[in-house]
N, C-alpha and C positions, 0 to 999 in steps of 0.2 A: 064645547070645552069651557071649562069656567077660567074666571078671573087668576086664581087661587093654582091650579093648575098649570096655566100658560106662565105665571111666575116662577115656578118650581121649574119647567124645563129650561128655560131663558137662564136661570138663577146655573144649573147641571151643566151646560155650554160653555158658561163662560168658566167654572171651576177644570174642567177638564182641558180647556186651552190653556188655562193658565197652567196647570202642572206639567203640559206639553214643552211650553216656553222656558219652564223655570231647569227644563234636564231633569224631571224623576223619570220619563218613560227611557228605556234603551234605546241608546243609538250607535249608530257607527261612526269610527272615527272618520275626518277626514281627511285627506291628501297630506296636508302638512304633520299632520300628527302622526300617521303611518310614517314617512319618511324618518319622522323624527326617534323611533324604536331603534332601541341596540341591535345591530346586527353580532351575529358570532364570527369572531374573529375566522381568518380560515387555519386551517391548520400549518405548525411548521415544518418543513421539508425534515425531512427522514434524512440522517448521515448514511453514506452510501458504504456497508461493510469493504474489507480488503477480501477481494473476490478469491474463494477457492480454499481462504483460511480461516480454520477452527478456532475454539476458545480458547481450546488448551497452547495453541499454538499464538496466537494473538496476544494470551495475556503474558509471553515471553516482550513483547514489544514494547522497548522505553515510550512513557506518555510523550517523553518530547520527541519525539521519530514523527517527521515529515516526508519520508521518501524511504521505500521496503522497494527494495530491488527482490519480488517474488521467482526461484528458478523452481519448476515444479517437475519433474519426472512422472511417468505413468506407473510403473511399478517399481520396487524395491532393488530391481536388477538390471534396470533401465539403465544404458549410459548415455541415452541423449534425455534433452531438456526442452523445456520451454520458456523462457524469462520474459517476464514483462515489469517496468518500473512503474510505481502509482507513487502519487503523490498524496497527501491528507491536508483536506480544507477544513478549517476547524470547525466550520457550517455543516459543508455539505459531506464533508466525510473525502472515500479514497476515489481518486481517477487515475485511469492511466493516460503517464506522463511519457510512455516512450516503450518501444516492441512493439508486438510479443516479435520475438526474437529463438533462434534456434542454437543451441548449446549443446554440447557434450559435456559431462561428470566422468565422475571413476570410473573405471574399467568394468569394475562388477556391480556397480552401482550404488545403494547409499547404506550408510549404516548410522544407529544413534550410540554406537561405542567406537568410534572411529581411533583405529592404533596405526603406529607408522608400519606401511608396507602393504596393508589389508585392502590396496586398490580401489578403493571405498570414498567415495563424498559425505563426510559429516551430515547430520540434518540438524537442523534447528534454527536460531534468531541471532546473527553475527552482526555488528559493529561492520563499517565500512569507514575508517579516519585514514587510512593512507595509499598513497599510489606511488609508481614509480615506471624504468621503463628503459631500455638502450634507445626510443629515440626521443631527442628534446618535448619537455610537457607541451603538450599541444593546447593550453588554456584551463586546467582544471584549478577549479578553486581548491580540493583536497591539495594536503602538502606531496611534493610529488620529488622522487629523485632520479634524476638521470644518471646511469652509470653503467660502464661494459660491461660489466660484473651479471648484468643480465642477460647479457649474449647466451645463446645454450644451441647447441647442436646435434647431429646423429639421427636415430628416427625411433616411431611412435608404435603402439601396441600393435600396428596395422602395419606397419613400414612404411607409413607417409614420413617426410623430411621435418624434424622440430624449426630446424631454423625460422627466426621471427615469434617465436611464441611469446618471448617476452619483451616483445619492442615495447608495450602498452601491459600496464600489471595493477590490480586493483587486492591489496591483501584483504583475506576475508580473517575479521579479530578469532581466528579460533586457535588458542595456545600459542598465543603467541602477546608483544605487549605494545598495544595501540601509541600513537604517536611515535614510534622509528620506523622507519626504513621499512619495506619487503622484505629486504635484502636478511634482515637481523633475524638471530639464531635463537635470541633465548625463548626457551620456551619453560613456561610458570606452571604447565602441569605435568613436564617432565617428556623427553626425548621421546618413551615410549607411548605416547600419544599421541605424536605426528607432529608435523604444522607445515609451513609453509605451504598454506591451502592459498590459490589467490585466485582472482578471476584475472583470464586472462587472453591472448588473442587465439584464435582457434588453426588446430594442425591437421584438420580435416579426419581426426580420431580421439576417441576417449583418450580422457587423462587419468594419471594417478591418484590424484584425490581433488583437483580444481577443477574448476568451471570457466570451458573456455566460450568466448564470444567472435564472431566475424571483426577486423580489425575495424572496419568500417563504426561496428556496434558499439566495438570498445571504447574508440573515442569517440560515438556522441554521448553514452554511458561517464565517463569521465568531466566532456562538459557539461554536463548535465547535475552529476550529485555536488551538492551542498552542504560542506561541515555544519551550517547553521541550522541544518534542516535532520541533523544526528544519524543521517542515512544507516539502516540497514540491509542485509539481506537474511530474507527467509528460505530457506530451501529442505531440501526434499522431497521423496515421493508423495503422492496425492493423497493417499493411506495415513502418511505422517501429517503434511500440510492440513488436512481437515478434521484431524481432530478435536 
C-alpha cells in the first residue's frame, strides 16, 4: 500500500467518526426523552343517560332537575308500575338514588289527554314542590301540610279498604298551581281536565288517576327529594317514556 493511500483511509476514519459524534447519523431517543413525550390525555367519563327515557321525553326535563322520580308501566293499560328515583351528577350524569319500587296508576291505565273521571294516569314530566298528609311531616324538605282534611275512607276498585292512603301525599304539578297545599282545588286548565293527581301511600289496588307507593317508600321518597334539586316525576308507559 502506498504512502498516499494509507493517508486517505486514516484521513475517511476519522470524518466518519466525527459525523457519528456530532448527531448526523439516526439515533434513538433515550430513556429520559421517551418519558419526557406528551402522553394523550385519557378520555372524559361519559354522563350516564336517565335510564329507560327518550329525547322526546327527556327534553321535557327543566336543565335545573337534579332528581326525576321515573314511574314507568309496561303497557298503556297497565295499572301497576315501576318507580325508581335517580339523581343527576353534573359529571357523571343520572344514578339511582332510591327503589325500584312497585306502584299502582289508574285503573285503566295511562293516557297523554288525561280528563277528570277517565281513570287514567296522565303521562309526561310533572314538577314535584309540595307534600302534605294526616300524619305529622316526617322530615321532608318539600313544604308539607298536615291536616284531617286528608283523612279519606270506604274502599278501592278491587274492595280493599282506602283508609290511610293519604297519611303521606306527594302532589304531582299536573293542573294544578305549584306552591299550595294538595289539598287546593284550583285548577289552571280547567275542571275538565282533572287534577288532584298525587303520589301517594298505596291501598293494595289501582287508583283513579295517582300513583300510589308502599307507606314505607313514601316516606323515604319524601325524605329524600329536595326543592333545591327542582325534583320531577316522569311517568308513563314504556312506549311513551322512550320516545
Amino acid at each position: 500500500m502506498t504512502v498516499r493511500k494509507a493517508l486517505a483511509l486514516v484521513t475517511g476514519a476519522v470524518m466518519c467518526a466525527g459525523l457519528l459524534a456530532t448527531g448526523c447519523a439516526p439515533r434513538t431517543p433515550d430513556t429520559a426523552e421517551r418519558s419526557a413525550s406528551p402522553r394523550p390525555a385519557p378520555p372524559a367519563p361519559s354522563a350516564r343517560p336517565l335510564p329507560g327515557v327518550g329525547p322526546a321525553m327527556l327534553a321535557q326535563i327543566p336543565e335545573a332537575t337534579r332528581q326525576a322520580l321515573v314511574v314507568r308501566g309496561a303497557t298503556a293499560q297497565a295499572n301497576r308500575a315501576q318507580v325508581v328515583l335517580y339523581e343527576r351528577d353534573p359529571v357523571r350524569g343520572w344514578r339511582a338514588a332510591a327503589g325500584p319500587w312497585s306502584a299502582h296508576n289508574g285503573l285503566r291505565g295511562w293516557t297523554q289527554d288525561h280528563s277528570a273521571g277517565d281513570l287514567r294516569t296522565p303521562v309526561g314530566v310533572f314538577g314535584l314542590s309540595d307534600a302534605g298528609g294526616r300524619l305529622p311531616d316526617p322530615g321532608t324538605r318539600l313544604p308539607y301540610d298536615q291536616d284531617p282534611e286528608f283523612a279519606t275512607s270506604g274502599t278501592g276498585h278491587l274492595g280493599e279498604p282506602l283508609e290511610g292512603s293519604f297519611d303521606y301525599v306527594i302532589a304531582v304539578d299536573y293542573n294544578r298551581v305549584p306552591g299550595t297545599t294538595p289539598l287546593d282545588k284550583t285548577r289552571p286548565q280547567g275542571v275538565d281536565k282533572g287534577g288532584g293527581v298525587w303520589i301517594h301511600v298505596d291501598h293494595d289496588g289501582p287508583t283513579n288517576a295517582c300513583v300510589s307507593l308502599r307507606e314505607e317508600h313514601m316516606r323515604e321518597l319524601l325524605l329524600t327529594l329536595d326543592p333545591e334539586k327542582s325534583p320531577v316525576v316522569v311517568m308513563g308507559p314504556e312506549s311513551a317514556l322512550e320516545r
